[in-house]
N, C-alpha and C positions, 0 to 999 in steps of 0.2 A: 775433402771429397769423401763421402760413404753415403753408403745403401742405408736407409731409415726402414724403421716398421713401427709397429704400434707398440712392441716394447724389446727392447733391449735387452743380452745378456749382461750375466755380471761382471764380465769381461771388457766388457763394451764392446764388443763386437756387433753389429747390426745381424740380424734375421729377417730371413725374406716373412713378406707379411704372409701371404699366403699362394698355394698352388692348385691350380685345377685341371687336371687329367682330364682329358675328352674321350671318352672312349665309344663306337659307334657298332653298328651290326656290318658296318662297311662306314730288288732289285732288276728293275722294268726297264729292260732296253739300254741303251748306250748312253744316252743323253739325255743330261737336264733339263726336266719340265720346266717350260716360261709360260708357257699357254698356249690357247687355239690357234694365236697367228703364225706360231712356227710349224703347226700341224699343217694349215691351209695355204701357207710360203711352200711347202715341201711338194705337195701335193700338187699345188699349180706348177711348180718345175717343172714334174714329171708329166703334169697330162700338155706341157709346152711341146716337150719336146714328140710327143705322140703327136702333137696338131703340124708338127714338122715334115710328116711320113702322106705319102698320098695315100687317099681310100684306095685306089688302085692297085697298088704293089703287095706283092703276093711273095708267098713261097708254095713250092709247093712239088712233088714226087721226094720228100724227104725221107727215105725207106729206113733209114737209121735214124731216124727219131721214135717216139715212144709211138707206141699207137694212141690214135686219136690228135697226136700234133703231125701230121705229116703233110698237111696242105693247111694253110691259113694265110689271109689278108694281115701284114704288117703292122698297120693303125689297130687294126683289132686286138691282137696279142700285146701290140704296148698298152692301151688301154686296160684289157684284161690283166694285166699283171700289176698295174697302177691301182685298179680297184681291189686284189686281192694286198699289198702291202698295206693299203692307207683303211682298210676294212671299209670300200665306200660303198656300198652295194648299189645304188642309183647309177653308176655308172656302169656297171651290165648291160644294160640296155642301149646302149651303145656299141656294143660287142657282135660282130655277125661272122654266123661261118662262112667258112667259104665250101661249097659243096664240090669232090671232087669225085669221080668215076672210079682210080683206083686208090687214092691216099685219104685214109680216114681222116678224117676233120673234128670232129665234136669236140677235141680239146679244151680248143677258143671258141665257144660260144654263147651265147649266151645264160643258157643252163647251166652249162659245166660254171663258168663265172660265178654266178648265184651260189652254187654248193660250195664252191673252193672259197668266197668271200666271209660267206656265214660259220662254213668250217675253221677258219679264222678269226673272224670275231669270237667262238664260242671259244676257241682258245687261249684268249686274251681274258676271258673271264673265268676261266677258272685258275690259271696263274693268279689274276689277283685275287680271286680269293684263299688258295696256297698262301699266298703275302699276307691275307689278311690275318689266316689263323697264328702265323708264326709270328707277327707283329702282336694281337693279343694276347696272346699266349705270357708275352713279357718280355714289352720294348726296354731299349734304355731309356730311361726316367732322367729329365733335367730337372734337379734339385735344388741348385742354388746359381746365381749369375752375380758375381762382385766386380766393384766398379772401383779403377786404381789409376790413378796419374800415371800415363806416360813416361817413359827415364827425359824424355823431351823438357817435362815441365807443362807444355803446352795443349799437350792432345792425350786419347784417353786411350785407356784397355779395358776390355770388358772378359772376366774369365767365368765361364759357364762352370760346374759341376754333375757331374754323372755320376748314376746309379748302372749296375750291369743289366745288361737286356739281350734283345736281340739285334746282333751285331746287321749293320748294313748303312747304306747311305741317308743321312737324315737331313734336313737345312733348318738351321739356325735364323730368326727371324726378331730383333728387337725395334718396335715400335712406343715413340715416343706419345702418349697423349696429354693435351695441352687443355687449359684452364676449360675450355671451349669442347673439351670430348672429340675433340679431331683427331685424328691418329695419321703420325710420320714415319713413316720407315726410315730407322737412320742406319741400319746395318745390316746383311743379310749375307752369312757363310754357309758353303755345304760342306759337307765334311761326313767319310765313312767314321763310324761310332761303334768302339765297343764296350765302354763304360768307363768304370772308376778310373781304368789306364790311362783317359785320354787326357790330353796335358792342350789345354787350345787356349789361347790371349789372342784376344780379336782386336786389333787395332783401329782405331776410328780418329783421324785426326780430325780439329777442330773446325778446322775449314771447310770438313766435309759435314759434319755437325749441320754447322751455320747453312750449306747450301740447302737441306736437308730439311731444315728448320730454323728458318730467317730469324723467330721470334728468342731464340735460345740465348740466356741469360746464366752468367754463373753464379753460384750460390747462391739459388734457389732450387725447391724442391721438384721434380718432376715425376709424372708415374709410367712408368716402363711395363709395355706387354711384352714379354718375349715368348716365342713358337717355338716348339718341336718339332718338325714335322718330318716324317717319312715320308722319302723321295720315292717318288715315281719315276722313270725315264718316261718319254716319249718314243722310243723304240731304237729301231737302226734299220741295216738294212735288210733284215729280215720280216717288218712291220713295224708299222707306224700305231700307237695307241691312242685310238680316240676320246677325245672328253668326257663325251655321252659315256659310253663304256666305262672309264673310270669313275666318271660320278654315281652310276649305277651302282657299281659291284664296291668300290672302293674309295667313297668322298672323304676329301680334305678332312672335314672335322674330327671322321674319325680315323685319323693316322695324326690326331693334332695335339700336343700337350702343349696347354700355356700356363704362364707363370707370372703372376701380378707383384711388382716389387715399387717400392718406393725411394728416388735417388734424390741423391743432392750433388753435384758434380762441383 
């Protein structure tokens, strides 16, 4: 089993064929980015549990609250609070005050919603781009990815190599592409990175191989994409980070290094 390229040390050790850094004009939250369905999963919890609450039900002579929440309809402030975490702003309008003779209201309404959703969003945007300049500035660089049998015999390790950067959360991404230029994920770890220190063997048994990619034959050549990519969370419970926004201020490709290698397993 080893890594091929177009020409070999003297060594005989294999050299990655080549590397190409992505770099574009554009640590977030709690939890790993999967995509829009966990943003829109999260999102419908929360406006569930507000569709729970009657339009009806109120509060209200709360003199030790802040001014402007001291009277308000129930459904309206879960709502209102739902649009300022998940930065929804179309749900504003759904938001009504409740007008009350001595307890200020404007809190929860629908104005205030607007400013405090937008004031939000705009937030989100300039963190990432904070991220984005300390990520340019000089990420960790994946340099080299070697490919070594198992102590098993049976299944594989793949060990990446790091240059020093900017330390933080990054996911490791090796896609396998086949005679046909279709491309298979057969691996995919996250892991915080600080460079040359880090020590990682990524284990991929063969069976998961196989499931991965039916067509997988040993001793024969394959070509391996592998990704760098700087993690984004999708928030917590202080806000949720929407895609739109990230793809704006801060897209995938560029937080992306990939690395073209050629294997023989």
């Amino acid at each position: 089993m080893r890594l091929r390229s177009d020409t070999e040390s003297s060594s005989g050790l294999s050299v990655i064929k080549y590397l190409i850094v992505l770099f574009g004009i554009s640590g977030f939250g709690f939890f790993e980015r999967a995509g829009a369905t966990d943003y829109q999963t999260l999102l419908d919890q929360a406006l569930a549990k507000c569709e729970e609450i009657s339009a009806n039900s109120y509060q209200t002579g709360l003199s030790l609250n802040p001014d402007g929440y001291r009277s308000y309809f129930e459904k309206s402030a879960c709502i209102q609070r739902a649009a300022i975490a998940f930065r929804a702003v179309p749900l504003c309008k759904q938001v009504k005050r409740r007008w009350a003779l001595f307890s200020s209201s404007w809190g929860y309404s629908k104005t205030n919603c607007l400013e405090l959703t937008s004031n939000a969003e705009q937030k989100d945007r300039l963190e990432l781009q904070a991220l984005q300049k300390r990520y340019v500035a000089g990420p960790v660089k994946l340099i080299e990815l070697r490919l070594e049998p198992n102590g098993n015999g049976r299944d594989f390790d793949f060990i990446p190599r790091f240059a020093d950067g900017f330390e933080h959360g990054y996911q490791l991404e090796i896609w396998l592409i086949d005679e046909n230029h279709q491309r298979h994920l057969i691996l995919r770890h996250g892991s915080y990175l600080q460079g040359s220190a880090d020590n990682i063997r990524l284990y991929l048994p063969r069976i998961d191989l196989l499931d991965r990619f039916p067509a997988f034959r040993s001793g024969r050549p394959y070509v391996l994409e592998t990704k760098l990519i700087l993690s984004v969370g999708i928030g917590g419970p202080g806000g949720w980070l929407r895609d739109d926004i990230l793809e704006e201020a801060f897209p995938e490709p560029s937080r992306t290094q990939i690395l073209i290698s050629t294997v023989e397993f």
